[in-house]
TIZADREN-349133 format. One line per 3 residues: for each residue x, y negated, z negated of N, C-alpha, C. Coordinates in Angstrom, 2 decimals, m for minus. Atoms other than C-alpha are relative to their C-alpha. Layout:
TIZADREN-349133
X,Y,Z,X,Y,Z,X,Y,Z | ...
//
This chain:
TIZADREN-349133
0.83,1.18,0.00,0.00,0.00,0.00,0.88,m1.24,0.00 | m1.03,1.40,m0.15,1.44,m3.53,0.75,m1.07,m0.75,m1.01 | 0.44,0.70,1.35,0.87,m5.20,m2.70,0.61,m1.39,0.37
m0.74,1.57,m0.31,1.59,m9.67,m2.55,m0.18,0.30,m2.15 | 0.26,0.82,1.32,1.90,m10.83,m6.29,m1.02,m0.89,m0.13 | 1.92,0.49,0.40,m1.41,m12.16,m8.02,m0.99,0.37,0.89
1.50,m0.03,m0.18,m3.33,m10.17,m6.29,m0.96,0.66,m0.35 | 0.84,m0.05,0.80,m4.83,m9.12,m8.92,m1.10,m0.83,m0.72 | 0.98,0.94,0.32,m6.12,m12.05,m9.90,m0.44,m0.87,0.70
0.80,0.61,m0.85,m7.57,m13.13,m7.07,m1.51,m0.15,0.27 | 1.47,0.12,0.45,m11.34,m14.02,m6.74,m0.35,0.79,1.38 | 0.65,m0.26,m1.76,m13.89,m12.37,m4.41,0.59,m0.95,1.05
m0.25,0.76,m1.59,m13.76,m14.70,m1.57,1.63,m0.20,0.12 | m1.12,m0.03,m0.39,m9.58,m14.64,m1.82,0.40,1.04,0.12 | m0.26,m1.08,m0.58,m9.79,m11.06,m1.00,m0.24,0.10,1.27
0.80,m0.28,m0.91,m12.09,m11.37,1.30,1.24,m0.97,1.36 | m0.97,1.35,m1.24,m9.89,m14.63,3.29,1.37,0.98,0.12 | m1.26,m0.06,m0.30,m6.79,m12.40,2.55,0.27,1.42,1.23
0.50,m0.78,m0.55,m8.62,m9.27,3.98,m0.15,m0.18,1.50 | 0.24,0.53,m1.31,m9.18,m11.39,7.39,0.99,m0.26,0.49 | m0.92,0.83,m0.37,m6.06,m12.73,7.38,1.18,1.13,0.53
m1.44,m1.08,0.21,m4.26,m9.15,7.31,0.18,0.38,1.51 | m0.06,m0.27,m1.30,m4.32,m9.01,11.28,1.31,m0.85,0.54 | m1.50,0.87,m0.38,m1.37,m11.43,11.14,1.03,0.99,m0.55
m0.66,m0.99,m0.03,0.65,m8.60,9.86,0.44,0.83,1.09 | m0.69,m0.87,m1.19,3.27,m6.23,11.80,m1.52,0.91,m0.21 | 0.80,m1.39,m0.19,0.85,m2.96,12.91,m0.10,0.66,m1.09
m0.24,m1.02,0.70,1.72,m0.67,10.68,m0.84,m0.04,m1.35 | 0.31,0.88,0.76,1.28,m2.99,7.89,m1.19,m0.02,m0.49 | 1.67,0.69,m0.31,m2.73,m4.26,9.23,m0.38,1.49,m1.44
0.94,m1.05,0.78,m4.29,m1.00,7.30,0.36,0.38,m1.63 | m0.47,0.20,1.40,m2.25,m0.66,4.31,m0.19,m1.02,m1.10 | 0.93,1.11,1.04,m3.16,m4.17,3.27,m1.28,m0.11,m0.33
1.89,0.09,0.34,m6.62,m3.76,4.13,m0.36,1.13,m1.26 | 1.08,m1.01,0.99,m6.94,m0.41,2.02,0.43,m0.64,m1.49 | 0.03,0.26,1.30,m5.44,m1.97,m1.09,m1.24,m1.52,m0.48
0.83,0.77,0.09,m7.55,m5.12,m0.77,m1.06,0.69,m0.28 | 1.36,m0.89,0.58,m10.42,m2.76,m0.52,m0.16,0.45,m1.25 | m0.15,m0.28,1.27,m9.52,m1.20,m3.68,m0.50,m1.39,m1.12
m0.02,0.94,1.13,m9.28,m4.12,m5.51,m1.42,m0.63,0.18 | 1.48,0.38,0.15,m12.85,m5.54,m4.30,m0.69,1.09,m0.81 | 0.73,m0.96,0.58,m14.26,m2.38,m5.32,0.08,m0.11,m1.42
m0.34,0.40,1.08,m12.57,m2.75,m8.47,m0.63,m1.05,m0.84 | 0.93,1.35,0.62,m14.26,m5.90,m9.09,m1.19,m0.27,0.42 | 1.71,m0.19,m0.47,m17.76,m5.15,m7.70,m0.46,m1.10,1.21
m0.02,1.01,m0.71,m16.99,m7.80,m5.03,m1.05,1.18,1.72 | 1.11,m0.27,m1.53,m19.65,m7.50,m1.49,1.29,0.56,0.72 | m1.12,m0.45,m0.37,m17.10,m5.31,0.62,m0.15,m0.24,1.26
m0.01,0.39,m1.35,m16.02,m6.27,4.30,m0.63,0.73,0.64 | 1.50,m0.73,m0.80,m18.58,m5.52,7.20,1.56,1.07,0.76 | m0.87,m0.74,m0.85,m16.40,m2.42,9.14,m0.59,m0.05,1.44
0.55,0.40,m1.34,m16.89,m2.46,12.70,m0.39,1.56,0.51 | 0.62,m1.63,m0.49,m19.04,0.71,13.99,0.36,0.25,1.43 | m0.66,m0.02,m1.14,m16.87,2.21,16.71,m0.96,1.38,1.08
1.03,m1.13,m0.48,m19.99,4.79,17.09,m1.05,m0.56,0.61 | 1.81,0.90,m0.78,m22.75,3.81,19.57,m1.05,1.49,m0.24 | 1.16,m1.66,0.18,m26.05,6.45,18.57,m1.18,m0.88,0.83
1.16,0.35,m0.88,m28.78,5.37,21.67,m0.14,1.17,1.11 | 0.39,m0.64,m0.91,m30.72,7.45,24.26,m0.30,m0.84,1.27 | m0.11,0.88,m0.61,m31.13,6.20,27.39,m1.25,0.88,1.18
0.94,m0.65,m0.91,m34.25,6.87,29.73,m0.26,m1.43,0.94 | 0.36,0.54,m1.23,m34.84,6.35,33.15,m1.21,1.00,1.00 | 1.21,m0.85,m0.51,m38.17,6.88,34.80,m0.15,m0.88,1.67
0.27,0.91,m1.23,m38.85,6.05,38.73,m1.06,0.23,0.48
//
């Protein structure tokens, strides 16, 4: 996990800004910050980031 100092005591919304911000990170990096951020919202009962649904579930009808 890529830990910064105080960020433990950071508030909801400075997880959340630091959570957005972790795309400025090398690659490798991006996910490791995000999962400890996650942790730590959870930790503090903070609203947790929207994930992006890489699953499409639709049917598709065609009648002529």
């Amino acid at each position: 996990m890529l830990v910064r100092d105080g960020d433990e005591d950071k508030t909801c919304s400075e997880l959340h800004a630091e959570y957005n911000s972790a795309d400025q990170l090398s690659g490798q990096n991006i996910d490791a910050r995000r999962r400890w951020l996650t942790k730590l919202m959870r930790q503090r009962d903070c609203r947790l980031p929207k994930q992006l649904d890489t699953e499409f579930n639709f049917h598709l009808t065609i009648s002529g």
